[in-house]
Each structure stands twice: as structure tokens, then as C-alpha cells.
MARMARDO-601102 format. One record per atom (N, C-alpha, C, O): residue number from 1; residue in one letter; atom name; x, y, z. Coordinates in nm, 4 decimals. Example, Ala and Ser with C-alpha at 12.3 -4.5 7.8 and 13.67 -1.06 7.14 Angstrom:
<rs>
   n res atom        u        v        w
   1   a    N   1.3190  -0.5690   0.7800
   1   a   CA   1.2300  -0.4500   0.7800
   1   a    C   1.3200  -0.3300   0.7800
   1   a    O   1.4236  -0.3319   0.8465
   2   s    N   1.2850  -0.2250   0.7080
   2   s   CA   1.3670  -0.1060   0.7140
   2   s    C   1.2900   0.0030   0.7870
   2   s    O   1.3409   0.1138   0.8039
</rs>
This chain:
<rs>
   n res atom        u        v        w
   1   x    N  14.3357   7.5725   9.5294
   1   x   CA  14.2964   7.6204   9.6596
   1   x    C  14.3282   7.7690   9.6744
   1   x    O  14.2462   7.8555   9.7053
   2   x    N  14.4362   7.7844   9.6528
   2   x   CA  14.4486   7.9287   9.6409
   2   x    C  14.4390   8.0529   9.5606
   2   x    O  14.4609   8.1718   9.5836
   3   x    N  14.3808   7.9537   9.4130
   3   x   CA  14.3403   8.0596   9.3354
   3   x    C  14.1784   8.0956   9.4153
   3   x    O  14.1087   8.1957   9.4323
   4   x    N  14.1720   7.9619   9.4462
   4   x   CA  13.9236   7.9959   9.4461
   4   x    C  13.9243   8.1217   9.5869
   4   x    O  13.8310   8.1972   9.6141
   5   x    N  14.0742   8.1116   9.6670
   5   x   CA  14.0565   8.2445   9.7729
   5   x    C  14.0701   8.3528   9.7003
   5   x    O  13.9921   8.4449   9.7244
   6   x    N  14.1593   8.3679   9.6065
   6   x   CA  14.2153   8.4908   9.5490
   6   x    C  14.0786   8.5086   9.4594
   6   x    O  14.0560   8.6289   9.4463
   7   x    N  14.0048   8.4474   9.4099
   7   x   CA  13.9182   8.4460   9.2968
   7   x    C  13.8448   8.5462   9.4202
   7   x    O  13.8214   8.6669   9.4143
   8   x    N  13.8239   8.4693   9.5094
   8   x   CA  13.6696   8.5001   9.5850
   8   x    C  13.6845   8.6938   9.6694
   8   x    O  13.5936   8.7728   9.6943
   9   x    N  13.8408   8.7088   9.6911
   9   x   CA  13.8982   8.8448   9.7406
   9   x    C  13.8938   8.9224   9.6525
   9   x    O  13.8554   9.0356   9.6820
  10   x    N  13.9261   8.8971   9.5288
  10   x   CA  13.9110   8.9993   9.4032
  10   x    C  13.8965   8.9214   9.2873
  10   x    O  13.9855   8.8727   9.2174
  11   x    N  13.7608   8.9143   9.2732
  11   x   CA  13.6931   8.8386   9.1394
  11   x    C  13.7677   8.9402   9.0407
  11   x    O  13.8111   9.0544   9.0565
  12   x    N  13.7637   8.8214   8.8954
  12   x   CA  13.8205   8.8584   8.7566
  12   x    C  13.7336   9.0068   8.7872
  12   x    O  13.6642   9.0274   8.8868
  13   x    N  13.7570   9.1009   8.6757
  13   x   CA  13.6882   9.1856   8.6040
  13   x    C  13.7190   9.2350   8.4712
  13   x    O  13.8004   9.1632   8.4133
  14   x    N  13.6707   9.3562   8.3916
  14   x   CA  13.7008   9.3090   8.2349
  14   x    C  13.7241   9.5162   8.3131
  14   x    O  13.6574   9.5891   8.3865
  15   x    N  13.8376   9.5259   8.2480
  15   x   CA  13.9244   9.6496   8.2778
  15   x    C  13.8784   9.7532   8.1303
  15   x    O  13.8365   9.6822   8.0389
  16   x    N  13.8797   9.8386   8.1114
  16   x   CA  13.8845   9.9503   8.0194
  16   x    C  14.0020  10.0256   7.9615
  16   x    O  14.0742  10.0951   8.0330
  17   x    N  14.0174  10.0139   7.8545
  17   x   CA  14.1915  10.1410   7.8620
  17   x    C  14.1609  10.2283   7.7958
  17   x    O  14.1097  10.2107   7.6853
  18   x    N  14.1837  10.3400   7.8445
  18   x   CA  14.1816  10.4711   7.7677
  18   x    C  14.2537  10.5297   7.6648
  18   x    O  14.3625  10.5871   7.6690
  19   x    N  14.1624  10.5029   7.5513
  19   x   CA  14.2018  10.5541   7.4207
  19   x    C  14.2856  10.6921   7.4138
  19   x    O  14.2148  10.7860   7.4501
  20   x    N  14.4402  10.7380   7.3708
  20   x   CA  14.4589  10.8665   7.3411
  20   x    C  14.3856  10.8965   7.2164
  20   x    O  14.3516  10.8218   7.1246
  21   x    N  14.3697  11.0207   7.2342
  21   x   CA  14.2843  11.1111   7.1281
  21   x    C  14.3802  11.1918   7.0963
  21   x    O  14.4538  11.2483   7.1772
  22   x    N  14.3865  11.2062   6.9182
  22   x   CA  14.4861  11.2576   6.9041
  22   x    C  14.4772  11.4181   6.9147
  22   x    O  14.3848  11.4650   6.8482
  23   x    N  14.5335  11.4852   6.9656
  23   x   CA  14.5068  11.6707   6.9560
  23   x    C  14.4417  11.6807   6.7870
  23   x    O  14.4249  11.5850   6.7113
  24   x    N  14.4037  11.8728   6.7492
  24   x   CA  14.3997  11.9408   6.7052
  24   x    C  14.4998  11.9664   6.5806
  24   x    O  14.5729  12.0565   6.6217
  25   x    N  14.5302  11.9413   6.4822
  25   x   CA  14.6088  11.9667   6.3701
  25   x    C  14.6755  12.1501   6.4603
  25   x    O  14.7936  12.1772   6.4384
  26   x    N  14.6393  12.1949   6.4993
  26   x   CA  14.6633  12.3355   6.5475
  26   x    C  14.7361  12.2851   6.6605
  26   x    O  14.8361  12.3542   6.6801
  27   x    N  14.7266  12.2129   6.7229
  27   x   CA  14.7660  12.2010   6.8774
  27   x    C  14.9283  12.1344   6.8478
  27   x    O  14.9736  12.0275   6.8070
  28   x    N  14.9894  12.2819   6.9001
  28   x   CA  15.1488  12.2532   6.8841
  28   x    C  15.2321  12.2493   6.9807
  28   x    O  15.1748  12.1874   7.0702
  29   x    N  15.3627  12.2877   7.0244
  29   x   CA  15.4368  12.3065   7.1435
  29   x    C  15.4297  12.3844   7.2219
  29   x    O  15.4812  12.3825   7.3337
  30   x    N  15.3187  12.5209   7.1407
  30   x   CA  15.3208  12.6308   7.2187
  30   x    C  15.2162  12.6538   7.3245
  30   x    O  15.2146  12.7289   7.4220
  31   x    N  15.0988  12.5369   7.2601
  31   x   CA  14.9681  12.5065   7.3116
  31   x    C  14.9692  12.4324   7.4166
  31   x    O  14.9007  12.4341   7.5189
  32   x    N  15.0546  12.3663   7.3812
  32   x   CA  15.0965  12.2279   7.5267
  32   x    C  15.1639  12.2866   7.6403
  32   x    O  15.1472  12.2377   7.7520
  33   x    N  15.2754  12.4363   7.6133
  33   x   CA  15.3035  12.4531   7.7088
  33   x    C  15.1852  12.5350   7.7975
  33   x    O  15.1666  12.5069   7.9159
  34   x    N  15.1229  12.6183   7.7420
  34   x   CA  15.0426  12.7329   7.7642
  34   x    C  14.9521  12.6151   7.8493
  34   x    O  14.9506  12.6381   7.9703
  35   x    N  14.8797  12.4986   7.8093
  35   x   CA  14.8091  12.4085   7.8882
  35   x    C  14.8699  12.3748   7.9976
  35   x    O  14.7989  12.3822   8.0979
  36   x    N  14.9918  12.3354   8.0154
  36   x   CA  15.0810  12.2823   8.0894
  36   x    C  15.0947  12.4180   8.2266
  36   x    O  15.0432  12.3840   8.3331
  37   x    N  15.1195  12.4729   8.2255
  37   x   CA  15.1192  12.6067   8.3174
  37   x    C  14.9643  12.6917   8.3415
  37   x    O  14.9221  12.7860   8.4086
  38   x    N  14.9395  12.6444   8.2936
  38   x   CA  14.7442  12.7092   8.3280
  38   x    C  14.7073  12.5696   8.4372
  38   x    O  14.6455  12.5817   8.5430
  39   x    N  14.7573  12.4491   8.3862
  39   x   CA  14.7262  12.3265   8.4831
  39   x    C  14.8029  12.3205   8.6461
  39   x    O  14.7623  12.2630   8.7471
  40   x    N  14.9252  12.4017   8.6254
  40   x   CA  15.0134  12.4356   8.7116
  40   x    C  14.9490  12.5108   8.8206
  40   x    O  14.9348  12.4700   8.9359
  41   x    N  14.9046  12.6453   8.7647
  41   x   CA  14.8648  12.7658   8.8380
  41   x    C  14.7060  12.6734   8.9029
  41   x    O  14.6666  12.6997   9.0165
  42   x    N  14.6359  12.5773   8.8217
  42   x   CA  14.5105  12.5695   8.9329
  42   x    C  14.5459  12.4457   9.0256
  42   x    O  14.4755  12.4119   9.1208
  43   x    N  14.6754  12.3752   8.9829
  43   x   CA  14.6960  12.3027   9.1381
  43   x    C  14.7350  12.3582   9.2050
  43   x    O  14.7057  12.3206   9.3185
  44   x    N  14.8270  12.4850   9.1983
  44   x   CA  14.8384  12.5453   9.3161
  44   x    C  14.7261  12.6161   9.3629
  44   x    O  14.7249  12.6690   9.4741
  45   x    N  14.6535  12.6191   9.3024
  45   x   CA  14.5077  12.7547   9.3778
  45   x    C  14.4503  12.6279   9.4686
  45   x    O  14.4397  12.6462   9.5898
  46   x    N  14.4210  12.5266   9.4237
  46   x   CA  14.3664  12.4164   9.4793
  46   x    C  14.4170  12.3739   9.5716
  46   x    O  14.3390  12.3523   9.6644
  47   x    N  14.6097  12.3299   9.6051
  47   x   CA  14.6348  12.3426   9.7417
  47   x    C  14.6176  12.4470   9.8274
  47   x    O  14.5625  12.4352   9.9369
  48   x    N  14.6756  12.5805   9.7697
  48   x   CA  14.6651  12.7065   9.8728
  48   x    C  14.4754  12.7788   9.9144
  48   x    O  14.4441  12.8118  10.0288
  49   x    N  14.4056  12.7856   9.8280
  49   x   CA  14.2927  12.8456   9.8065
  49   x    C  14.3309  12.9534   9.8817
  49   x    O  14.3016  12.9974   9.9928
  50   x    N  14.4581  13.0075   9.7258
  50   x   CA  14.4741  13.1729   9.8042
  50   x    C  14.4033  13.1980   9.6946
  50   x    O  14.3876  13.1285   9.5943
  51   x    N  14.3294  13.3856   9.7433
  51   x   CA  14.2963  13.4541   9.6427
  51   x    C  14.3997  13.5090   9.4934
  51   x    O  14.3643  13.5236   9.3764
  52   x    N  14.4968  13.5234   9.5401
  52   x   CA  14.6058  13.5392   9.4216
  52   x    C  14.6155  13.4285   9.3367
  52   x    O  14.5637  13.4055   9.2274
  53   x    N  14.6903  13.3654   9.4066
  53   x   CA  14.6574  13.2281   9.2970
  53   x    C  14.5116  13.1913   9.2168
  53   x    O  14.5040  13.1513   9.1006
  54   x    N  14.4406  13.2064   9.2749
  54   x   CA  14.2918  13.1996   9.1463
  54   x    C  14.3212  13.3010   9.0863
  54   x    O  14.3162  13.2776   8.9656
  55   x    N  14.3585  13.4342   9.1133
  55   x   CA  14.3825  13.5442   9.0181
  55   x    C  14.4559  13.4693   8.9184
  55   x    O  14.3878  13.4259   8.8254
  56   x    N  14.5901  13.4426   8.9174
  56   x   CA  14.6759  13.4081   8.8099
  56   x    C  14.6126  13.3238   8.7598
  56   x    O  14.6112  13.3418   8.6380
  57   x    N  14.5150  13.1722   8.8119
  57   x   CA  14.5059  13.0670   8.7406
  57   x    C  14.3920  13.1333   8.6570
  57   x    O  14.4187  13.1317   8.5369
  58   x    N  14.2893  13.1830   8.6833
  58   x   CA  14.1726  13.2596   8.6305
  58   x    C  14.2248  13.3637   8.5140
  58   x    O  14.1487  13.3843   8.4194
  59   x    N  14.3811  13.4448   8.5192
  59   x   CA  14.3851  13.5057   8.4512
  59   x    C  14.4510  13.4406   8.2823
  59   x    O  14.4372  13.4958   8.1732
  60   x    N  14.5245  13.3048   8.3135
  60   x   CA  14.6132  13.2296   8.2759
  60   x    C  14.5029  13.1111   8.1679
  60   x    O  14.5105  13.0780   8.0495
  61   x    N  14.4138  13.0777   8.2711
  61   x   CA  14.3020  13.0406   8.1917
  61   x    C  14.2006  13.1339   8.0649
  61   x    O  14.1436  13.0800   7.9701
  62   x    N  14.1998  13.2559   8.0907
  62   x   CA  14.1486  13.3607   7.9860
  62   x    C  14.2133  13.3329   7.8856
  62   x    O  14.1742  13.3026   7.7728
  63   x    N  14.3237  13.3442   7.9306
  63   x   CA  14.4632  13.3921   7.7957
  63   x    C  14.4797  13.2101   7.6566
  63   x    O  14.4774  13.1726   7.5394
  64   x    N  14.4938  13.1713   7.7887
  64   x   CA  14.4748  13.0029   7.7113
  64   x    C  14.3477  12.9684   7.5924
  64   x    O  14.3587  12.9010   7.4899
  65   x    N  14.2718  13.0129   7.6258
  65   x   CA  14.0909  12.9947   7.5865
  65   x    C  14.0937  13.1072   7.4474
  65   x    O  14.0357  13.0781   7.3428
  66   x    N  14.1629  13.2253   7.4637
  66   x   CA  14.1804  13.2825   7.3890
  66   x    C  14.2927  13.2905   7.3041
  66   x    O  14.3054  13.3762   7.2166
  67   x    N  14.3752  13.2002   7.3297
  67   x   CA  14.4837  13.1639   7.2162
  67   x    C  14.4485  13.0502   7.1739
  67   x    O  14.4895  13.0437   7.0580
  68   x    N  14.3929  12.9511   7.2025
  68   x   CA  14.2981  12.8452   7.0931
  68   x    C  14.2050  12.8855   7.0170
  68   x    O  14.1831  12.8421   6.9039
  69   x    N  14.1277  12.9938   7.0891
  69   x   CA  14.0099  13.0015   6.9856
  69   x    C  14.0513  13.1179   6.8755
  69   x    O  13.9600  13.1685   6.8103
  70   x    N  14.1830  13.1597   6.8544
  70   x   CA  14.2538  13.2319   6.7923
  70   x    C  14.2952  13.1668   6.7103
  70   x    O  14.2752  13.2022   6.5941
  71   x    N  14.3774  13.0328   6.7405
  71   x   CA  14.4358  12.9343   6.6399
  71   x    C  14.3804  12.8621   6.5510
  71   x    O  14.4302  12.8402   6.4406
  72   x    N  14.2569  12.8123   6.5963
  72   x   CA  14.1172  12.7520   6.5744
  72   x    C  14.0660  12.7783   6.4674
  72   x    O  14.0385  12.7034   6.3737
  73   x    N  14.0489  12.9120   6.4824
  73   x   CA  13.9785  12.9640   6.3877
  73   x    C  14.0338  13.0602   6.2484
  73   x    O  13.9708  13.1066   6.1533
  74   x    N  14.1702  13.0653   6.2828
  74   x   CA  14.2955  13.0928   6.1663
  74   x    C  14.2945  12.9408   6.0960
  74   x    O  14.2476  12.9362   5.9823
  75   x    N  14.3375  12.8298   6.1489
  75   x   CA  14.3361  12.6964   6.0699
  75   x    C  14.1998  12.6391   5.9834
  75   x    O  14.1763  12.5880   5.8739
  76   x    N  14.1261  12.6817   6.1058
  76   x   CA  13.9517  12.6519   5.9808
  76   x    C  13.9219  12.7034   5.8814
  76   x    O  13.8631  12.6474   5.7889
  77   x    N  13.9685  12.8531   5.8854
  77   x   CA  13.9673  12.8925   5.7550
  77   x    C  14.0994  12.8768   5.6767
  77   x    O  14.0748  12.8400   5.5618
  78   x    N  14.2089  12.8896   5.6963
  78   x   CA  14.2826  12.7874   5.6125
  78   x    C  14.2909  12.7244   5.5219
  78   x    O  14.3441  12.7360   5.4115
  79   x    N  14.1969  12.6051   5.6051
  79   x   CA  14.1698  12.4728   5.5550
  79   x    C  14.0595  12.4462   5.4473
  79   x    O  14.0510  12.3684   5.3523
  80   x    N  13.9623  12.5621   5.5114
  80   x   CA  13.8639  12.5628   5.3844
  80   x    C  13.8886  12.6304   5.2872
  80   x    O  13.8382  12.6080   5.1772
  81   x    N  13.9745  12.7293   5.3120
  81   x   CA  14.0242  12.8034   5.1926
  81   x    C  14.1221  12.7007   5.0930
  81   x    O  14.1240  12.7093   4.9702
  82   x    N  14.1823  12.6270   5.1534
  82   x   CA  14.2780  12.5386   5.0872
  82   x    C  14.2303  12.4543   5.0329
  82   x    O  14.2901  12.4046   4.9374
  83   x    N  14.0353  12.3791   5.0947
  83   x   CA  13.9905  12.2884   5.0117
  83   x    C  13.9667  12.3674   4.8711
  83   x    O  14.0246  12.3318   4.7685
  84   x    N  13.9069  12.4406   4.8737
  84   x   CA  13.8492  12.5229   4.8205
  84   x    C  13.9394  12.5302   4.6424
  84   x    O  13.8873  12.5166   4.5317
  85   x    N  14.0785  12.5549   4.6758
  85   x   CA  14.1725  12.5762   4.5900
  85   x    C  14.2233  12.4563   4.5305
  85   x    O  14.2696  12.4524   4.4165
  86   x    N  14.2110  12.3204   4.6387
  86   x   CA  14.2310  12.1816   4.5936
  86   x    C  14.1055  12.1439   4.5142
  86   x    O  14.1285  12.0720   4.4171
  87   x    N  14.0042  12.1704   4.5307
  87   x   CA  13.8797  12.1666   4.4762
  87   x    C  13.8885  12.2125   4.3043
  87   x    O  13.8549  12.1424   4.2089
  88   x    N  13.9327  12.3231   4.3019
  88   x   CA  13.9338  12.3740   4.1119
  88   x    C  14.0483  12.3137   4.0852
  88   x    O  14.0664  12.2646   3.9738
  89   x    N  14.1239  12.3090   4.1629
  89   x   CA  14.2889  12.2116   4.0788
  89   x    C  14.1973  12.0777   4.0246
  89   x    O  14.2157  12.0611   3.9041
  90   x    N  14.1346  12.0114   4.0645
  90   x   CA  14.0639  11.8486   4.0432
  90   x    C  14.1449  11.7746   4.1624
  90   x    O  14.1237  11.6562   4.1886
  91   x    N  14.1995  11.8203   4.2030
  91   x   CA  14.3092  11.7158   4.3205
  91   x    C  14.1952  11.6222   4.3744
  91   x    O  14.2092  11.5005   4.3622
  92   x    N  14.0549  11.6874   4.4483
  92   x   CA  13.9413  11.6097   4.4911
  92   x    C  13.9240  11.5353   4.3577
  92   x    O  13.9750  11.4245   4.3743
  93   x    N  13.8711  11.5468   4.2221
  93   x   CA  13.8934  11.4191   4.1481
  93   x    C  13.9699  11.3063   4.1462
  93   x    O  13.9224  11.1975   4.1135
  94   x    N  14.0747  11.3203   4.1754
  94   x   CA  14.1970  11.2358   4.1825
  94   x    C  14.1827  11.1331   4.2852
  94   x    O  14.1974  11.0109   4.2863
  95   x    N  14.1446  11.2334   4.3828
  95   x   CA  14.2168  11.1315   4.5625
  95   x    C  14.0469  11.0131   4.5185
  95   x    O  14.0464  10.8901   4.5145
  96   x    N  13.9256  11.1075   4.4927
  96   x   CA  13.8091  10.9988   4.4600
  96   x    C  13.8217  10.9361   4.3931
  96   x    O  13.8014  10.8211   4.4320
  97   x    N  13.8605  10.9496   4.2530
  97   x   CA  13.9183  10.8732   4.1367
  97   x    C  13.8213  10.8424   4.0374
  97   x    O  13.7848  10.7393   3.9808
  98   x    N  13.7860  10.9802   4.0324
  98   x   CA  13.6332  11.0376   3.8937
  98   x    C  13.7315  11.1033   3.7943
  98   x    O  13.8353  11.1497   3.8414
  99   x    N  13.7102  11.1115   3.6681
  99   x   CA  13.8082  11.1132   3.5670
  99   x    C  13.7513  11.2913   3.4987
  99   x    O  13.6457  11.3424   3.4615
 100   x    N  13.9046  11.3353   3.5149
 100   x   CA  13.9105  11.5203   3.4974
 100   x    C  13.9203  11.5019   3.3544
 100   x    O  14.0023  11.5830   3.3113
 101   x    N  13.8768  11.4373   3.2714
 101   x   CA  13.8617  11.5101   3.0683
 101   x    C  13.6854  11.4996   3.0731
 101   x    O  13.6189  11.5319   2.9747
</rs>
């Protein structure tokens, strides 16, 4: 009896959970904070909708955008440079397991 009320007030439903995604091989402590305080500065612009505060969050956001796409793009090449060097070692033979004689 009292489930078919409860059923009928809030029928079952099939819920969703949100997958974490893991960051950026680049994305470190320094990135998280720099995110962390750029997120800061636009809740406050968003309670106050002072003009200063969008200044800082607007200026805070530049700086952020431009220290990822700084990091970004130091690690990509990196990485391809590093395949690159794993590549003539045979190491890529190995991990596939195609035979280097």
C-alpha cells in the first residue's frame, strides 16, 4: 500500500553518473590552482556584477588560456619528439611484438 503511493509520487527512474575524465598528462598542481582562482574571480563577478571584478576575472582568464596553451604545446612536441626517438630504438617493435633481427 505504501509502496504503490510512493511508486505513484515519484516513479522509479534509471539515474546517470558522471564519468570523471581524467585531465591532460600536462595538467598539474599549478594548472589546478590557476583554474581554481580564475573560477573564484567569475563567482565573484557573477554575485557582484562589478566592473572590476570582470576586469580581474577577464584578465585571470587570459592568463589561464595562455598558460595551457603554452603547456600544451611544449608536451606535444615532447611527446612526438620522444616517439620519434622510441621509434629508431625498436622500443615500438617490442611493446607490438614484431621481431628487431
Amino acid at each position: 500500500m505504501l509502496r504503490d503511493i510512493a511508486d505513484r509520487l515519484a516513479p522509479a527512474h534509471q539515474v546517470r553518473i558522471a564519468v570523471s575524465v581524467p585531465h591532460a598528462p600536462w595538467f598539474d598542481a599549478e594548472c589546478s590552482a590557476t583554474r581554481r582562482h580564475c573560477r573564484k574571480l567569475e563567482r565573484r563577478y557573477q554575485r557582484t556584477k562589478n566592473d572590476a571584478d570582470y576586469s580581474a576575472f577577464l584578465t585571470a582568464s587570459l592568463c589561464k588560456h595562455d598558460e595551457f596553451v603554452v603547456k600544451n604545446h611544449y608536451w606535444t612536441g615532447r611527446i612526438t619528439e620522444e616517439s620519434g626517438v622510441m621509434a629508431r630504438r625498436g622500443v615500438v617493435c617490442v611493446v607490438v611484438g614484431c621481431d628487431l633481427t
